[in-house]
C-alpha positions in Angstrom: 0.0 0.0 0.0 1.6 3.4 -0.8 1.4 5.6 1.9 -0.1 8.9 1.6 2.7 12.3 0.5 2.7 15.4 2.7 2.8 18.7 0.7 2.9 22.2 2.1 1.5 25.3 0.1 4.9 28.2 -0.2 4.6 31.2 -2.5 1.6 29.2 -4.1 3.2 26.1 -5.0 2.6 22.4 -3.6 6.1 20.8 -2.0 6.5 17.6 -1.4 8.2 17.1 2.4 9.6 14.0 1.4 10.7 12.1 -1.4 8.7 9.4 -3.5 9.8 6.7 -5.7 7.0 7.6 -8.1 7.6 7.6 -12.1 8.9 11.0 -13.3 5.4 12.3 -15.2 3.0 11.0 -12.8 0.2 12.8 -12.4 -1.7 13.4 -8.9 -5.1 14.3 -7.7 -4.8 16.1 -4.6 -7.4 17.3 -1.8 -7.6 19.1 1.1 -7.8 17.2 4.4 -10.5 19.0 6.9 -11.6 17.2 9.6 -12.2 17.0 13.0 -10.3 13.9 13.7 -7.9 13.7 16.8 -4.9 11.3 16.4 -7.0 8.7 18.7 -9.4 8.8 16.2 -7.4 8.9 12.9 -5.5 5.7 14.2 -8.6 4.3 14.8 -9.7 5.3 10.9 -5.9 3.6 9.2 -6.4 0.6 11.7 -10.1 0.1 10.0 -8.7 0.8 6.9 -6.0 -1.5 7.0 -8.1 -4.2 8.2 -10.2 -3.7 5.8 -7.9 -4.0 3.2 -7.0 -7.7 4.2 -10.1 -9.0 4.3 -10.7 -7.7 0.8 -7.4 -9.1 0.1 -9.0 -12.4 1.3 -12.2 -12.3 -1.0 -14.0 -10.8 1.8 -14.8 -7.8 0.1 -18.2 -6.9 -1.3 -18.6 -5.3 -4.8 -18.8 -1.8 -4.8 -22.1 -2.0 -7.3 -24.2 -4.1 -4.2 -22.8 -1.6 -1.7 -24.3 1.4 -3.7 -27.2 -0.7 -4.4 -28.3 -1.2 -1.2 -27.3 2.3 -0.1 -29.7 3.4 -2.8 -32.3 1.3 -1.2 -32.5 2.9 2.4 
């Protein structure tokens, strides 16, 4: 899993804080991170994620198209 890169806004421009063994040309789609998580919370959020991430790994993941299916039906 590649782990998520730290920027910092200066004189306009995005600067990575560290550096990255990604392919010279690759493109990114960035966001902004607002939240109201504390750390308690966040490593709650990556532990869940990364758990997550194993079971799907484990063909115990369900298809995104039944997960918005049954979103859709309430």
């Amino acid at each position: 899993m590649m782990m998520p890169l730290r920027a910092r806004v200066k004189n306009g421009r995005l600067l990575l804080d560290e550096p990255t063994d990604l392919p010279e040309g690759t493109e990114l789609e960035l966001g902004v991170i607002d939240d109201d998580l504390d750390d308690s919370d966040r490593a709650a959020l990556h532990a869940a994620l990364e758990a997550s991430e194993e079971e799907f790994k484990a063909g115990k993941g369900i298809p995104a198209a039944e997960v918005i299916a049954e979103l859709r039906r309430g």
